[in-house]
C-alpha positions, -999 to +999 in steps of 0.1 A: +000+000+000+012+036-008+005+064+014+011+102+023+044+099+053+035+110+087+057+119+112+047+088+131+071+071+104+099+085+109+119+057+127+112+037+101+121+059+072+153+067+091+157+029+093+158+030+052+180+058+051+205+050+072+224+024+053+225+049+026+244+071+047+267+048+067+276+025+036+271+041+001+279+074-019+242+079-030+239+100-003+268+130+004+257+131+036+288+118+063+261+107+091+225+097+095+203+124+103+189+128+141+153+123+144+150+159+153+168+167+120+150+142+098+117+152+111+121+190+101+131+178+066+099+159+064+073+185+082+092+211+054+086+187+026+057+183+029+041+215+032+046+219-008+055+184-018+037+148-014+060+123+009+049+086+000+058+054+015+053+019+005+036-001+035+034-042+031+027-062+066+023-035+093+063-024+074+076+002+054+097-010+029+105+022+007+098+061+005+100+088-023+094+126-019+099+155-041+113+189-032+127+220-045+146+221-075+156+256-069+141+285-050+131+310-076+099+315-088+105+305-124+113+270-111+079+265-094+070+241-126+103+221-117+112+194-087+136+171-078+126+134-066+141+112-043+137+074-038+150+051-013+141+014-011+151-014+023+180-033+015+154-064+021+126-047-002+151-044-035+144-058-068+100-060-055+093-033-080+082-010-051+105+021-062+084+014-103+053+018-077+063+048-060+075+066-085+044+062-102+023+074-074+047+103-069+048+112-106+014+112-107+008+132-079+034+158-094+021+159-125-020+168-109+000+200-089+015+210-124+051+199-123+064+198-155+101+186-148+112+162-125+147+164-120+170+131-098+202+139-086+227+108-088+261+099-083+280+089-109+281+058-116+256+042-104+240+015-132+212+006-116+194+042-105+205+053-140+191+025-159+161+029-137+157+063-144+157+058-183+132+031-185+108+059-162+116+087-193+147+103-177+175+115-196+207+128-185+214+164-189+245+175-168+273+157-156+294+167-130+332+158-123+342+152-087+316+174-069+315+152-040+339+135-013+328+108+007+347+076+019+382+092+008+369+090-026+359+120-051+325+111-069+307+123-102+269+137-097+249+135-128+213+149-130+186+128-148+150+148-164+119+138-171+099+163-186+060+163-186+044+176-213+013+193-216-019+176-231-031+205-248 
């Protein structure tokens, strides 16, 4: 089941991101967020954007949010999207599912551009990205330090067009 994140989720969501944190480069961040700290990002979030999780059992096995691209008015038709999915939950097809929930709840606010921000290389988010419409559109060289290591960002687009 999909659903709108409360702050009653927040363990759990911290739960999902914290192996990001401690053992990958998907995340720049250096160490997991405090409760505190995670639960002011998601009260800010989701005054303008929608916060979903995926719940199976009584568990949350994944999230995805959007937020701001950039904080100028001409951007207002832009966002950027963020996914994370429980080691155990990978390869379910839950981040297709939110993803499609979020995009479609993007797309009924008037978002016109979703924008993911990933480092480089990473095959899988990539590859996942292009078979949801994303194409690559900037590529950044060493932008980010993490693990004694220099890594590449690229960002990814999708852009919604109008029916009219």
């Amino acid at each position: 089941m999909i659903r709108s994140a409360t702050i009653d989720d927040v363990n759990e969501l911290l739960a999902i991101y914290a192996p990001y944190v401690e053992k990958t480069a998907i995340t720049f961040e250096y160490t997991v967020p405090s409760f505190a700290d995670f639960e002011n990002r998601m009260k800010q979030t989701l005054l303008k954007f929608p916060y979903l999780v995926y719940q199976e059992d009584g568990n949350i096995l994944g999230y995805a949010y959007a937020s701001t691209y950039k904080d100028r008015a001409a951007y207002d038709w832009s966002c950027e999207v963020s996914i994370y999915v429980a080691e155990k939950a990978r390869g379910k097809q839950i981040g297709t599912k939110l993803y499609d929930a979020l995009e479609k709840e993007l797309t009924g606010m008037g978002m016109k551009n979703f924008l993911a921000c990933i480092t480089y290389p990473n095959d899988a988010s990539i590859a996942f990205h292009q078979k949801r419409g994303y194409e690559k559109v900037a590529h950044f060289t060493k932008i980010g330090y993490k693990f004694d290591k220099w890594h590449d960002m690229i960002w990814m687009q999708k852009r919604v067009e109008d029916k009219s």
